[in-house]
C-alpha positions in Angstrom: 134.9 -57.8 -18.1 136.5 -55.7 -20.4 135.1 -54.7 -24.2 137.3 -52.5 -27.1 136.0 -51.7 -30.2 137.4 -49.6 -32.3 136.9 -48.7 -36.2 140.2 -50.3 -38.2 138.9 -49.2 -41.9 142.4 -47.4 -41.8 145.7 -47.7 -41.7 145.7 -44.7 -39.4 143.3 -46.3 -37.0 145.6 -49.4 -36.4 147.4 -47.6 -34.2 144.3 -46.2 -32.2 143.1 -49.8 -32.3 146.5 -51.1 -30.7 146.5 -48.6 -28.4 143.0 -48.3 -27.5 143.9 -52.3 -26.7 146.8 -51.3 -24.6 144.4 -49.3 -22.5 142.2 -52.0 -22.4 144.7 -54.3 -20.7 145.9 -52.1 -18.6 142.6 -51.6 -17.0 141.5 -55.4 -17.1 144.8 -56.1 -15.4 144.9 -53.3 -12.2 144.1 -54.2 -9.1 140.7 -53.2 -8.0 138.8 -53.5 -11.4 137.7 -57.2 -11.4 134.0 -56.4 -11.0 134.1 -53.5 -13.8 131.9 -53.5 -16.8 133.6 -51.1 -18.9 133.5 -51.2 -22.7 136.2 -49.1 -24.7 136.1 -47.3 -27.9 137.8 -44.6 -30.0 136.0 -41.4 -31.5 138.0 -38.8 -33.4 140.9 -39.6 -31.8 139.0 -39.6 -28.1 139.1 -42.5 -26.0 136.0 -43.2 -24.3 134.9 -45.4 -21.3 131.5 -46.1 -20.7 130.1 -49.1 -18.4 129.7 -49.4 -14.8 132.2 -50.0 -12.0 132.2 -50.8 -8.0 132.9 -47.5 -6.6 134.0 -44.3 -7.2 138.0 -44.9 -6.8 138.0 -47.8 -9.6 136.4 -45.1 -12.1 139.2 -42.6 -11.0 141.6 -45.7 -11.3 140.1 -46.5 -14.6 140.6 -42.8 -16.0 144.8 -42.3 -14.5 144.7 -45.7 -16.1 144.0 -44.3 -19.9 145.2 -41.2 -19.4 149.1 -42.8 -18.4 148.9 -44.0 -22.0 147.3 -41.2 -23.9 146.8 -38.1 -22.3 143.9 -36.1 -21.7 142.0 -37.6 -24.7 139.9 -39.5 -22.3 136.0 -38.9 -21.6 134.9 -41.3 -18.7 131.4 -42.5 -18.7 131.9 -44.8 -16.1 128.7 -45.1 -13.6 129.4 -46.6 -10.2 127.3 -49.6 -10.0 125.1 -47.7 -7.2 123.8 -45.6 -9.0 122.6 -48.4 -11.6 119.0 -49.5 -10.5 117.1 -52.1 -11.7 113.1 -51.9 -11.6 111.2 -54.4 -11.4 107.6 -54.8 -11.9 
């Protein structure tokens, strides 16, 4: 499952928006990422992933993934899905 928002008030931001949805796909698409929860969204020109993933690799995967297209203006908030406990009471 894969998620994008991205502000479009702009003209300026319609390019962010079509390349925040190139990273999108580009993730959504690689091998290994099928059970990743990741929602994607632009801040001042920084592309952020947040969400939860299977393991450690498909977060680094996630990250060469974005940074291929843009750079180093990538912040990864990806958790791996171990570390994500649910309580129960």
């Amino acid at each position: 499952m894969f998620d994008t928002i991205v502000s479009v008030d702009k003209k300026a931001n319609t390019k962010l928006s079509t390349t925040a949805q190139t990273i999108g796909c580009a993730i959504a698409y690689a091998v290994g990422m099928e059970d990743a929860r990741i929602l994607l969204f632009e801040e001042a020109g920084i592309f952020i992933l947040e969400g939860d993933a299977p393991s450690i690799d498909a977060i680094e995967r996630a990250s060469q993934i974005a940074m291929a297209i843009v750079g180093p203006r990538v912040c990864n908030r990806i958790r791996p899905v171990d570390s994500v406990r649910i309580v129960r009471r």
